[in-house]
C-alpha positions in Angstrom: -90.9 119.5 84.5 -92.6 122.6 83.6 -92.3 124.3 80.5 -93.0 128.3 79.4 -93.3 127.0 75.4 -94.5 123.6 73.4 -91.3 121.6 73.1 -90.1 120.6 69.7 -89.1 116.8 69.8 -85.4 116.0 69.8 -84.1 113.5 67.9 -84.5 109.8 68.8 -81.8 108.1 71.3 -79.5 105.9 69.5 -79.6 102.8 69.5 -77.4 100.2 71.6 -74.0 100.1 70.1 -72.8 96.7 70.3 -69.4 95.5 72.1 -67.3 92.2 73.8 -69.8 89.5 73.5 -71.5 90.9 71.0 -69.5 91.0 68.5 -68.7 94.9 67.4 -66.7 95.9 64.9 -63.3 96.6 65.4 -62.7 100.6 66.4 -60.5 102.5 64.3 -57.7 104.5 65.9 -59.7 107.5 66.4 -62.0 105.1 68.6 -65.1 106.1 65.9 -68.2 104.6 67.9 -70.2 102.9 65.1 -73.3 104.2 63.5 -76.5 103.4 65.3 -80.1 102.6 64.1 -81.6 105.5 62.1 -83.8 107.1 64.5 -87.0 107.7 64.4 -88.4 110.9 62.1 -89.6 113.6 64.4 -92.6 115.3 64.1 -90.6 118.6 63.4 -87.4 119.8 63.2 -85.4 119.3 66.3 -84.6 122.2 68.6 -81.5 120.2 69.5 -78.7 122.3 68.4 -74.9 120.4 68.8 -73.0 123.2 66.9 -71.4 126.2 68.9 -73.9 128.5 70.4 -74.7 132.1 70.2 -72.7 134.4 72.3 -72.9 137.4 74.1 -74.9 139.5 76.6 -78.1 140.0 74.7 -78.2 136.7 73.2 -77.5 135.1 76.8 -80.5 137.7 78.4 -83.2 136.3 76.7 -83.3 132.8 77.4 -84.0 131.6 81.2 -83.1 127.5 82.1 -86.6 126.1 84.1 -87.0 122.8 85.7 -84.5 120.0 85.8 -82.5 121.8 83.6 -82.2 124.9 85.5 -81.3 122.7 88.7 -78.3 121.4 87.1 -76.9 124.6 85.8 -77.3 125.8 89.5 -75.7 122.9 90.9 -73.0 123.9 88.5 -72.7 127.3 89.3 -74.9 128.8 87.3 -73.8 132.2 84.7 -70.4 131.5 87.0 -70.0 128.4 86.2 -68.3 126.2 83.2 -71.9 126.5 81.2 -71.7 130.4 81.7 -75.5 132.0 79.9 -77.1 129.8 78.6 -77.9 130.2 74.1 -81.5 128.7 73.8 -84.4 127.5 75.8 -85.0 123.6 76.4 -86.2 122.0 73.4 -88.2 118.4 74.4 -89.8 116.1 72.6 -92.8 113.9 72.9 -91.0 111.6 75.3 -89.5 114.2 77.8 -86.3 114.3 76.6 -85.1 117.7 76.3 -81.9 119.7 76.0 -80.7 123.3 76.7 -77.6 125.6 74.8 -75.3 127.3 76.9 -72.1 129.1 76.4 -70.0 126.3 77.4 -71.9 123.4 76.6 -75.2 121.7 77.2 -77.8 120.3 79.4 -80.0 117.2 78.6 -82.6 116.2 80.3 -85.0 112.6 80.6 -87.2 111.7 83.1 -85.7 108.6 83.7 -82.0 109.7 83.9 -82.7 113.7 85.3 -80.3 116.4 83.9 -77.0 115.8 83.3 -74.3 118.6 81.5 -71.6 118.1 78.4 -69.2 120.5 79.2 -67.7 121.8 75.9 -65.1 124.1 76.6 -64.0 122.9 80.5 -64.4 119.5 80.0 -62.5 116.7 79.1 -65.2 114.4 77.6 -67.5 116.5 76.5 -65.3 118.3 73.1 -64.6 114.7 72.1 -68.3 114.2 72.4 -68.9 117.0 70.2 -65.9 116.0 67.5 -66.6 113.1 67.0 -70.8 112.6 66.5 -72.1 113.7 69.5 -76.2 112.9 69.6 -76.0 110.7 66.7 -72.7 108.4 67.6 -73.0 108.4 71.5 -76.7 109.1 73.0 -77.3 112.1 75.7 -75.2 112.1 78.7 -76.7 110.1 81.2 -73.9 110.8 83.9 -72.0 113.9 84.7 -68.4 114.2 83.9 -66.8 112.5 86.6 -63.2 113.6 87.0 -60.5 112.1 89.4 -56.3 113.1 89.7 -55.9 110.4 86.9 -58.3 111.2 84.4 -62.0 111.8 83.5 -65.2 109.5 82.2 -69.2 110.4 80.8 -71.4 107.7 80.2 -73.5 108.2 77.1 -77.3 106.3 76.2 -75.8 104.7 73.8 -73.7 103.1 76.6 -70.5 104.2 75.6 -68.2 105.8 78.3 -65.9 108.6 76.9 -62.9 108.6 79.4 -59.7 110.9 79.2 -56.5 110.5 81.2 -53.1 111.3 81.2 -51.7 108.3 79.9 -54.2 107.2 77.8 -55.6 110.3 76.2 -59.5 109.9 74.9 -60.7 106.4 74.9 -64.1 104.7 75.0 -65.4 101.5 76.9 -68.8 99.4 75.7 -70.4 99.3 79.0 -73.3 97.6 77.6 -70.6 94.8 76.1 -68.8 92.2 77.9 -65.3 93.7 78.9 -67.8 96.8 80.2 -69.8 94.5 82.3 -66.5 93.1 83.7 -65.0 96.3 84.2 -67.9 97.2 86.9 -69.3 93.8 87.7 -66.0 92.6 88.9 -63.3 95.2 88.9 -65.0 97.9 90.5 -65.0 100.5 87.3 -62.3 103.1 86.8 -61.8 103.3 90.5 -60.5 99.9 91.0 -58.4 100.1 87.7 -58.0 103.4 85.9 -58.9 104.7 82.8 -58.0 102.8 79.6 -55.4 103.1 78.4 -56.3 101.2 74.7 -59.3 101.2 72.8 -61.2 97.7 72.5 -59.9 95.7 70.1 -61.4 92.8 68.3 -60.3 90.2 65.6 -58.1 88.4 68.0 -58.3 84.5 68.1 -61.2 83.0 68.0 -62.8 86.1 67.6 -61.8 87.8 70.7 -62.0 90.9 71.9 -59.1 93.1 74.9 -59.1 96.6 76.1 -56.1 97.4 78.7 -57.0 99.6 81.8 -53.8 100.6 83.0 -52.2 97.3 84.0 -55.5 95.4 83.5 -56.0 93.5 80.0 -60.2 92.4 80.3 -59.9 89.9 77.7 -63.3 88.3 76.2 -64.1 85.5 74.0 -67.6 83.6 73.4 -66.7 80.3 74.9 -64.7 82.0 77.6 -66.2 85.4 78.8 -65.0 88.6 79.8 -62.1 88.4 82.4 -59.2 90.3 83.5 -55.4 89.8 83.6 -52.9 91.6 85.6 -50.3 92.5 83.2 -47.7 93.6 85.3 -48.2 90.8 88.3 -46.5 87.4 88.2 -49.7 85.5 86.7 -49.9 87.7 83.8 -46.2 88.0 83.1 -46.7 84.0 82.9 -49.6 84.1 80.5 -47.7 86.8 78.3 -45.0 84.3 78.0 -47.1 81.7 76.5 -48.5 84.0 74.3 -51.4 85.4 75.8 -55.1 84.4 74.4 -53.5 83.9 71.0 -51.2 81.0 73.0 -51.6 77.8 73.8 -53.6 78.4 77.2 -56.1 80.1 75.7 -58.3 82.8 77.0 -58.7 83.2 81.1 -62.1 81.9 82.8 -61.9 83.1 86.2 -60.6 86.4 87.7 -57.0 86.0 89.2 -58.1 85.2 93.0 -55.6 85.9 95.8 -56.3 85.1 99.9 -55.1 81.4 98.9 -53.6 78.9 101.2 -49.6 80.2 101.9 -50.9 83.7 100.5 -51.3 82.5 97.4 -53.2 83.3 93.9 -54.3 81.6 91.1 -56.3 81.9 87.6 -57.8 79.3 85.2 -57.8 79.1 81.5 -59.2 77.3 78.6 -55.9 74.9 78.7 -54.4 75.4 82.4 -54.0 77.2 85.8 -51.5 79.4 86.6 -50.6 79.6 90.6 -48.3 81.8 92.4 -47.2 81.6 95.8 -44.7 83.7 97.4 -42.5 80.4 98.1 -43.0 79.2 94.2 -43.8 82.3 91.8 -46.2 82.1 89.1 -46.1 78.6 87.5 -48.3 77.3 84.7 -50.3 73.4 85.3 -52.6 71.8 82.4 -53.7 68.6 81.0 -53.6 65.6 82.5 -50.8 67.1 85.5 -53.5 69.1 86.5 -56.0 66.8 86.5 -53.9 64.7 88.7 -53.1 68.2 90.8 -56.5 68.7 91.2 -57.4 65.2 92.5 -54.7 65.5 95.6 -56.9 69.1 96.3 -54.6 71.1 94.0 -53.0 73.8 96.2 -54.6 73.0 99.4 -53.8 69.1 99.0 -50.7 67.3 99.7 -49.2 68.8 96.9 -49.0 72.2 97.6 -47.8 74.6 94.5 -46.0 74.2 91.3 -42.2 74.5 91.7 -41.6 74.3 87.9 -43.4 74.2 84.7 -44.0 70.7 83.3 -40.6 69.4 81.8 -41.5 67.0 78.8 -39.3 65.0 76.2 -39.5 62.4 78.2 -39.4 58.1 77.8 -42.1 57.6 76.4 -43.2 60.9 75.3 -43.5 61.7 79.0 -43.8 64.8 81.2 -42.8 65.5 84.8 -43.5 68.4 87.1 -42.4 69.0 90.4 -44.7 70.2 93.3 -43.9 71.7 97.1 -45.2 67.8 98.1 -44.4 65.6 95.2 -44.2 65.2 91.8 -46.8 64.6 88.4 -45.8 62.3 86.0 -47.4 62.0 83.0 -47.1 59.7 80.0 -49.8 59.0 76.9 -50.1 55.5 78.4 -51.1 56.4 82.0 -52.1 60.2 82.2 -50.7 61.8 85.2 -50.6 60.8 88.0 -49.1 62.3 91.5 -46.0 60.9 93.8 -45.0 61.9 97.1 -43.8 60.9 100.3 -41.9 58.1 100.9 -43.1 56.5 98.4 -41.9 59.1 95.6 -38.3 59.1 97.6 -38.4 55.3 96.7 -39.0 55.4 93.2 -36.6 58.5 92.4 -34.4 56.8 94.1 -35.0 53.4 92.1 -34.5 56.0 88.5 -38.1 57.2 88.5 -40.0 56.8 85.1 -36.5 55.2 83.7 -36.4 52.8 86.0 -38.2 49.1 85.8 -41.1 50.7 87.6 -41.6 53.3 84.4 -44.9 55.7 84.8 -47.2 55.6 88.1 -50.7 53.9 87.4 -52.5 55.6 90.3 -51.8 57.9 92.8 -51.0 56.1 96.4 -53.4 54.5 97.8 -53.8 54.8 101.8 -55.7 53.8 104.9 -54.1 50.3 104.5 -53.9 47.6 106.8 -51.7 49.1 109.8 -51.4 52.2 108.6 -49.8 51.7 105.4 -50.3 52.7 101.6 -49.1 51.8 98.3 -49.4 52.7 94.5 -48.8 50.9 91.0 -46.9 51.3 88.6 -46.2 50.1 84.9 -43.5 47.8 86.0 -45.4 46.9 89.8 -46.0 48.5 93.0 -44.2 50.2 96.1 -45.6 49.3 99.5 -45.2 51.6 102.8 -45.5 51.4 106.0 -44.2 53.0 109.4 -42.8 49.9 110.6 -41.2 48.6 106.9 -41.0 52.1 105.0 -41.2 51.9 101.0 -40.4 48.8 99.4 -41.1 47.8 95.7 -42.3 44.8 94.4 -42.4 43.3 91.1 -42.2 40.5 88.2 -42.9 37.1 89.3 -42.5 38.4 93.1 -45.4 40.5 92.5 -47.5 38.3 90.9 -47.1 35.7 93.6 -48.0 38.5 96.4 -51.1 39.9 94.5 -52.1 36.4 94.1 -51.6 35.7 98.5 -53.8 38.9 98.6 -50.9 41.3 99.3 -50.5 42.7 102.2 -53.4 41.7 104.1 -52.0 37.6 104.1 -49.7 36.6 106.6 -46.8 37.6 104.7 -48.1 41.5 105.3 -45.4 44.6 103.8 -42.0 43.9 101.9 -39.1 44.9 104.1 -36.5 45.5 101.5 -36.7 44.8 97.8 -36.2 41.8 96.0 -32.4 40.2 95.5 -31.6 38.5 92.7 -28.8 36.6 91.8 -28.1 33.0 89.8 -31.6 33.4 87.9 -33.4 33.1 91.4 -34.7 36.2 93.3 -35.8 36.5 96.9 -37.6 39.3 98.6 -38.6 39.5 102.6 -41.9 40.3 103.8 -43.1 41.1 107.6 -44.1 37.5 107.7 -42.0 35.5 105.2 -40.3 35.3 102.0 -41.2 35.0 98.4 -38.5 33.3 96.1 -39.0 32.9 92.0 -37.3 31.6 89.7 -37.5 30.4 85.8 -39.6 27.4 87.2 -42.0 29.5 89.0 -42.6 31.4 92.3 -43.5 30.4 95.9 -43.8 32.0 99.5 -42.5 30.8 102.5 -43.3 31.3 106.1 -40.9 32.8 109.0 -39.4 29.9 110.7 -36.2 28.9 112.6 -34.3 29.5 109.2 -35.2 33.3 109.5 -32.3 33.0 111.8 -30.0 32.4 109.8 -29.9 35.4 107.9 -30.4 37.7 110.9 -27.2 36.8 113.0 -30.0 35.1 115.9 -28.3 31.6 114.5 -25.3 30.6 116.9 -23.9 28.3 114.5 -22.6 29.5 111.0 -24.0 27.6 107.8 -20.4 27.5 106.4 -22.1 29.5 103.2 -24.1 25.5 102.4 -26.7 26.0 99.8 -29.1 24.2 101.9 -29.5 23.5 106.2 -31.5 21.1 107.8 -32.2 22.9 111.6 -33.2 19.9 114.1 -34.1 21.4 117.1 -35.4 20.2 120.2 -37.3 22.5 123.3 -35.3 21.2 126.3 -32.6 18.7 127.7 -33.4 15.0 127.6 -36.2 15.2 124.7 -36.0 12.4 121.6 -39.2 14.7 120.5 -37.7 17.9 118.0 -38.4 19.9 115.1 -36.7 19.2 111.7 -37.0 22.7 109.7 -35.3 22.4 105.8 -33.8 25.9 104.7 -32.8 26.6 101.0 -30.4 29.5 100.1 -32.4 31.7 97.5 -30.3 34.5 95.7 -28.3 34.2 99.4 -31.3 34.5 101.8 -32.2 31.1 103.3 -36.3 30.3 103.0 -38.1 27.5 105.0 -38.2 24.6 102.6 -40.2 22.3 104.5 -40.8 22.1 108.5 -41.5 18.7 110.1 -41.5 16.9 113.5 -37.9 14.4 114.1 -36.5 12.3 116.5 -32.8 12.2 117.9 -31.2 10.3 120.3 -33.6 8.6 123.2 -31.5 10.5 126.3 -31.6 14.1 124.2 -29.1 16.3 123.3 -25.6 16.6 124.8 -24.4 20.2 125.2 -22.4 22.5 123.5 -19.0 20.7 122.9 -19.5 17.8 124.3 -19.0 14.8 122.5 -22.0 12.5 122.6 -19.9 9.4 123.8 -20.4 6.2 122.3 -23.9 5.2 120.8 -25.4 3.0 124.3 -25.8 6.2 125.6 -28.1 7.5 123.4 -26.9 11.2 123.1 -27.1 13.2 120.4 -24.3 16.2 119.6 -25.0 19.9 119.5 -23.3 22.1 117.1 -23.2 22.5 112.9 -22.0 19.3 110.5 -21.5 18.8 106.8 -23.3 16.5 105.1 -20.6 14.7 102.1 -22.2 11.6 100.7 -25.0 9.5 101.5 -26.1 5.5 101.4 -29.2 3.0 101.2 -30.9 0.8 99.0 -30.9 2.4 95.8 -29.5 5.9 94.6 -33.1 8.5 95.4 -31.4 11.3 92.7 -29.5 13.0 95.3 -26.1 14.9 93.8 -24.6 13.6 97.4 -21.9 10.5 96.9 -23.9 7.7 97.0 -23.0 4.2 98.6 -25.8 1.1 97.7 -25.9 -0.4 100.8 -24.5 -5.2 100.9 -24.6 -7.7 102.9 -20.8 -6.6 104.3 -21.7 -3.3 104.9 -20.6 -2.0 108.0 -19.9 1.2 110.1 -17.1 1.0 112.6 -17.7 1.5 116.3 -15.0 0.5 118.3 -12.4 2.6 119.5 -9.0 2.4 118.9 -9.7 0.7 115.6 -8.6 1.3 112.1 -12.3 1.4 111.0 -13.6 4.0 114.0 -16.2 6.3 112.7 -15.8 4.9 109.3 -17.5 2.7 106.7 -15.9 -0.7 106.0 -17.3 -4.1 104.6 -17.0 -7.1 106.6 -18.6 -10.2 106.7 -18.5 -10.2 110.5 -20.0 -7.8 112.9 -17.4 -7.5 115.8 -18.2 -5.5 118.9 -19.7 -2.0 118.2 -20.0 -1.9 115.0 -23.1 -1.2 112.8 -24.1 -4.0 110.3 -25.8 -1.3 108.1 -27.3 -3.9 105.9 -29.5 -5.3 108.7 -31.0 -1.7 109.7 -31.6 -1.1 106.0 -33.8 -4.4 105.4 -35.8 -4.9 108.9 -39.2 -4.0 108.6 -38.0 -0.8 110.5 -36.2 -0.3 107.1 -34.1 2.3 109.5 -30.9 2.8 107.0 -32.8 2.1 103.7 -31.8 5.5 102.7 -29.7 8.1 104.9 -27.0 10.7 104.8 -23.8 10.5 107.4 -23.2 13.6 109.2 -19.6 14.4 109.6 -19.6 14.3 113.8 -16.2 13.5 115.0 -14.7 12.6 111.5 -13.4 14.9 108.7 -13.4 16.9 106.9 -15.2 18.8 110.1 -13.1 17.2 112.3 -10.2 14.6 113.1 -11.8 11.5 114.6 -11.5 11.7 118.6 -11.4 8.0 119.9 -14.7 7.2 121.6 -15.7 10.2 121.0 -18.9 9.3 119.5 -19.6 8.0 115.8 -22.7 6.8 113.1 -24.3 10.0 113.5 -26.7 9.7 110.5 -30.1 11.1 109.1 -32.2 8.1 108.4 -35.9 7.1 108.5 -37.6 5.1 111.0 -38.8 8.0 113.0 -38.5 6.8 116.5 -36.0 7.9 119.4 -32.5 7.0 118.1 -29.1 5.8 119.6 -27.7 9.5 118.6 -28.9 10.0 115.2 -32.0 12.4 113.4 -34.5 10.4 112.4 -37.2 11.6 110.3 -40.2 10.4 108.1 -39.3 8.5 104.6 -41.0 11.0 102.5 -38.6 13.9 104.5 -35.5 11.8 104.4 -36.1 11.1 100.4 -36.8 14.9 99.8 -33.4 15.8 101.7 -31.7 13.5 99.5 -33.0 14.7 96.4 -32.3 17.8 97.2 -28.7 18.1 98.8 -25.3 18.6 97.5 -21.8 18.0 98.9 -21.2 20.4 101.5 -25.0 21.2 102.9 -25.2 21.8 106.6 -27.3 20.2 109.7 -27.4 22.3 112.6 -28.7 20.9 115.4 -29.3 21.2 119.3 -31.6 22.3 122.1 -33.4 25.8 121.0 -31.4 27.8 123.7 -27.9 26.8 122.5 -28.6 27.2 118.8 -30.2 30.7 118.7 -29.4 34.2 120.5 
């Protein structure tokens, strides 16, 4: 710039004046900007003048603006315009600042910044610029007044922004502070959120600092930063609720962030997220629900949004929060963790966190064996599958299963959840059973006596604790299968499953007696089993009858003693001496239990009908009867009671 006279040196540019983030002190109500560092002493007195000019014609005629200066009263219309004549030359000092007088105001110059004008009597900053310290409280104007419908700002060197408006009057913003950097680093300035409309306030918790800009609260703390909250949107109506920064969220750490999956918008704080969706409004998530949240991938995981706040005062001290796609429980035992699916439709329905089941362990865990997934709990797991759905399993069920490997042994998924009844439980599985009771558990393979709880099983059990299925493949077979079912909490489980022998010509048919024992036949269809007999009592619960010498079975018709046990000390036509089977090496009768063919209380006794049917050892093809190995027969002893069942035929007559 050129200049007609030496310049006189100004006074010194204040200094920075502190703000959010670093720690100012609190403004008072008239928004006094603090003092800043004494400034240097000039080398004379400053031609700066701040107080009101000279006026009138001859006054204004002998000064004439030159340079940068005189560029920017010209751009403002000159004598014309808001500055009018100007009152002085340009003063500068040693560092090229300078500054001209005019009627309305004044024109201040630096090389670095150019000229800019304080308008004193048109403007809206400049007056309060003048009131209230001017040079010494706010720096030279290194912007123009920039005015818009809604208001007016002038940034200072100090970097303070005066700003008026309509609704907020005179205000000013510490651009060189925090909540000033957020203002235009993220929010776009006054342009993307008006004027303020308080002044920056500080003292709040933890040392804090807000300014409002019409319905944007920039709220700044050191651990936290500067960020804004929407007052008037959903999120910020939340975060009022709790309290704001002086609540138990704490201070915001991100800008509110919209675009989100279902059009949704979010923003984090110290203690929590709040999320909105159109669907959901603005609900709050923290601690440990959203840690679980966040795992499933928050909003764009399975999840989805927040239907509720958390809902605590639950067993256990508990928590629960409902999601678009599950729920979060949470206890101080287990954390949160997430449920959905089936698998959360299976445990509501069971009582949720009241039930036996109490808090999840884990979130489910897929990708399982045939598509599948399950999850633990406190009180066990729930398993699902397409082909079984959710099932739970737990207590001494579940500790058998875990122990078999789960669902990748042969028993693979549960298909319904355990029964229990009598101290016993039972639970199916894809590929078996697993019973328990106060004497342990144990697992049992699908067999034959799968069919008797399925309705495949032509022939009823009659409700007998235990069935003995002896089946054979085809007519005219000796050769079968002898499968022993026990009824578990009223579910029958395979026992055992061995190979047997029955009568040397096979089975006769459905309803058809098996004739008398030459032939060799043995009946099809269901029979009790009462009592039993042999050489010595094996601890069955059965009647017992210790085989003699006289011991005989009748066998010929027409006779008192048809189908019947006698004692005799002759053996007369037909009948069985049951004493000589018992003691031949064969030992066939030394333990056996009658099955109650063709005599009560199944049936009256139909003359030659057929008669001693028996289970017995000696397992070779019989004269009608099931014969099995000794260790089998003893077993089935041991474990029957009055009224068991054997059912027993060719395959395709006993099952559908």
């Amino acid at each position: 710039m050129q200049v007609n006279e030496s310049p006189a040196p100004t006074e010194a540019a204040p200094a920075d004046v502190p703000s959010a983030g670093v720690t100012p002190a609190a403004p008072d109500t008239q928004e006094t900007a603090p003092a800043p560092d004494p400034a240097p002493a000039p080398e004379e007195t400053s031609a700066v003048e701040t107080s009101a000019p000279e006026t009138g014609a001859a006054a204004a005629a002998a000064f004439t603006p030159i340079g940068g200066i005189a560029a920017k009263w010209k751009e403002l219309g000159g004598a014309a315009g808001p500055l009018g004549e100007p009152t002085s030359n340009e003063s500068c000092d040693a560092s090229g600042r300078c500054v001209e007088t005019f009627v309305g105001g004044e024109i201040h110059y630096t090389p670095s910044t150019g000229a800019h004008a304080v308008l004193f009597t048109s403007g809206n900053t400049g007056p309060r610029w003048a009131a209230t310290g001017a040079l010494g409280a706010f720096g030279y104007p290194i912007t123009d007044e920039q005015c818009t419908a809604a208001g007016c700002s002038q940034r200072f060197s100090s970097g303070i922004d005066l700003t008026w408006s309509t609704t907020g009057g005179h205000r000013q913003v510490w651009t060189r502070g925090a909540i000033g950097g957020a203002l235009y680093g993220v929010y776009g300035g006054y342009a993307g959120v008006g004027y303020p409309s308080t002044a920056e306030v500080c003292g709040k918790a933890n040392n804090g600092c807000v300014q409002e800009f019409g319905g944007l609260r920039i709220v700044w703390s050191a651990s936290s930063g500067a960020h804004g909250v929407w007052a008037p949107g959903a999120i910020g109506g939340a975060y009022a609720r709790t309290g704001a920064e002086a609540g138990w969220l704490g201070y915001p750490t991100s800008r509110e962030t919209c675009g989100l999956r279902s059009s949704g918008c979010q923003q984090t704080y110290q203690r929590g997220v709040i999320s909105w969706s159109p669907a959901t409004g603005a609900q709050i998530v923290r601690g440990g629900m959203r840690d679980a949240w966040a795992a499933r991938g928050a909003h764009d995981g399975v999840l989805g949004y927040p239907l509720e706040n958390e809902v605590c005062g639950q067993r256990d001290g508990g928590c629960i929060q409902k999601f678009q796609g599950g729920s979060v429980y949470w206890s101080p035992a287990t954390g949160g963790q997430s449920v959905n699916g089936d698998i959360k439709g299976r445990y509501e329905g069971l009582g949720a966190h009241n039930s036996y089941l109490g808090y999840p362990l884990t979130a489910e865990v897929c990708g399982q064996r045939n598509g599948g997934c399950y999850q633990w709990f406190q009180g066990g797991l729930i398993f699902w599958s397409p082909a079984t759905g959710s099932q739970p399993v737990r207590g001494g069920v579940k500790a058998k299963y875990e122990s078999m490997a789960m669902h990748q042994s042969y028993l693979g998924y549960p298909q319904t959840p355990e029964r229990c009844e009598g101290g016993e439980c039972v639970q199916p599985f894809q590929g078996g059973y697993i019973t328990w009771n106060a004497a342990g558990n144990r697992d049992h393979r699908h067999t034959e006596c799968t069919t008797l709880n399925d309705g495949r099983s032509v022939y009823s059990t009659g409700g007998a604790k235990r069935v003995l299925l002896t089946i054979a493949g085809g007519y005219g077979q000796s050769s079968a299968s002898a499968v022993y079912c026990q009824k578990v909490a009223g579910t029958y489980v395979t026992d055992w499953k061995t190979d047997a022998t029955v009568g040397a010509s096979g089975f006769k048919g459905p309803g058809v007696p098996s004739g008398p024992t030459r032939f060799n036949f043995s009946p099809t269809g269901s029979y009790s089993v009462t009592e039993a007999f042999g050489l010595g009592n094996p601890g069955t619960a059965l009647p017992y009858r210790t085989l003699n010498p006289r011991s005989r079975w009748g066998g010929n018709p027409w006779t008192d003693t048809y189908n019947k046990y006698f004692e005799s000390s002759t053996w007369v036509g037909y009948d069985e001496d049951m004493w000589y089977f018992a003691t031949r090496p064969t030992h066939d009768y030394r333990q056996g239990a009658v099955l109650n063919y063709n005599r009560p209380p199944d049936s009256p006794i139909v003359q030659d009908a057929g008669f001693a049917i028996f289970l017995h050892q000696n397992k070779v093809p019989t004269a009608g009867c099931i014969a099995l190995d000794d260790w089998a027969v003893e077993d089935y002893l041991r474990k029957s009671t009055p009224g068991d069942r054997i059912i027993m035929g060719v395959a395709s007559d006993l099952f559908r």
